[in-house]
Residue, then its C-alpha position, 0 to 999 in steps of 0.5 A: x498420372x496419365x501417360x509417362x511423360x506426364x509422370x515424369x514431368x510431376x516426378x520432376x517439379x515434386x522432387x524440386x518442391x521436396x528438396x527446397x522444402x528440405x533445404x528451407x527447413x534445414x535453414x529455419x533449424x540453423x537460424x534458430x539455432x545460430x540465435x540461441x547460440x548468439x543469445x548464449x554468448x551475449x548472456x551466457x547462462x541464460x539458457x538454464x532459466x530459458x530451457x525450463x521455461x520451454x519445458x513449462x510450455x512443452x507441458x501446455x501445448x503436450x495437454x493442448x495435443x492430448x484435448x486437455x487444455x485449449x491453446x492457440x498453436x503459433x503460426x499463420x493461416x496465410x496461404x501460398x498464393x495460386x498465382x505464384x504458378x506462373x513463375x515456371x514450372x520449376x521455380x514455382x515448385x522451388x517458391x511453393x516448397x521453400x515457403x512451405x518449408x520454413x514451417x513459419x509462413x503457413x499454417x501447421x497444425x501441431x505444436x510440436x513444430x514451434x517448441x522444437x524452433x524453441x528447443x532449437x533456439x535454447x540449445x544454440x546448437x547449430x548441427x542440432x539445428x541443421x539435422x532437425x531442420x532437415x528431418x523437418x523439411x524432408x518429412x513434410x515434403x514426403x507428403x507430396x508422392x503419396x498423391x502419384x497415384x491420384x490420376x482425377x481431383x477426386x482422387x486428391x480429395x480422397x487421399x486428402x481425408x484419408x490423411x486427415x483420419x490420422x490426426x486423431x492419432x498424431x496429435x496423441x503421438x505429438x502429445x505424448x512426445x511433447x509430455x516426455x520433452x517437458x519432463x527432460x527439460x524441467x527436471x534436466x536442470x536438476x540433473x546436469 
C-alpha cells in the first residue's frame, strides 16, 4: 500500500469486510442451529437417526478430502459480482463481506464447511451456532490483511499461489478432522 492514507483507507474497508463477514457467519450458525432446533421440537428424537446419518457423510466427504473417494462439495461457484463496488467505498466492503460470509453463496472448497452447517443444524444448539458461526466468518476474513503488504497486482498474484500451495495440506487437516467427527458421531449413539 502506498503512502499512509492509502493504507488507512484499506485498513478501514477490510476491516468493515472482516466484520460483517463475521457477522454474516455468526448468522448462517444461528440459523442452522435455530432450525435444528425447531426440528427437534416438532419431532423430538429425530436428531439420533440424523446425527448418524451426518456421521456416515463426514466419513465420505473425510475419504473425499483425503483423495480417496471423488464427491461434489455442495455449494456455488457464483461469484460477487465486480459492479457491487459502486455502492460506496464502505457499504460495498460491508455487501462483499457479508455475502462471502454466509459461506453458502460462493464457492468453498472443502467440506468441512457444509457438515459443520449439518452439525449445527442436528444439535440445534444455538450458542453452538453463534460461536462456530463467529469462529467462521472471523477465520475467513483473516485472509484479507495477509494481502497489506501487496504494494502491484502481481504481488496479489504472488501471494494468491503461495496460499494456494497449502491446500494439499488443508485438505489432509480437513480430512482428518472430518474422519474424527465421523468416528464421534456414529459411535455417540451407542455411547450416551
Amino acid at each position: 500500500m502506498e503512502g499512509t492514507q492509502t493504507y488507512r483507507r484499506w485498513l478501514q474497508r477490510a476491516t468493515v469486510y472482516a466484520l460483517s463477514m463475521t457477522a454474516a457467519g455468526a448468522a448462517i450458525g444461528v440459523a442452522c442451529a435455530g432450525l435444528g432446533r425447531g426440528v427437534d421440537a416438532v419431532a423430538p428424537g429425530a436428531n439420533v437417526p440424523l446425527a448418524v446419518g451426518l456421521g456416515a457423510v463426514a466419513l465420505a466427504y473425510a475419504m473425499h478430502e483425503l483423495g480417496l473417494l471423488k464427491l461434489p462439495v455442495p455449494g456455488r461457484d457464483w461469484q460477487v459480482p465486480a459492479d457491487w463496488v459502486r455502492h460506496g467505498f464502505y457499504r460495498s466492503a460491508a455487501i462483499f463481506g457479508s455475502t462471502v460470509g454466509f459461506g453458502v453463496f460462493t464457492r468453498i472448497p472443502y467440506a468441512t464447511f457444509p457438515i459443520l452447517l449439518a452439525w449445527l443444524f442436528v444439535s440445534g444448539n444455538i450458542v453452538f451456532g453463534l460461536a462456530a458461526g463467529l469462529v467462521y466468518g472471523a477465520l475467513r476474513a483473516v485472509s484479507i490483511y495477509s494481502s497489506a503488504s501487496c504494494k502491484v497486482p502481481e504481488d496479489l498474484v504472488d501471494l494468491n499461489q503461495r496460499l494456494m500451495s497449502f491446500a494439499p495440506f488443508q485438505h489432509m487437516l480437513a480430512g482428518l478432522g472430518l474422519a474424527a467427527f465421523a468416528a464421534y458421531m456414529l459411535t455417540a449413539p451407542l455411547i450416551l
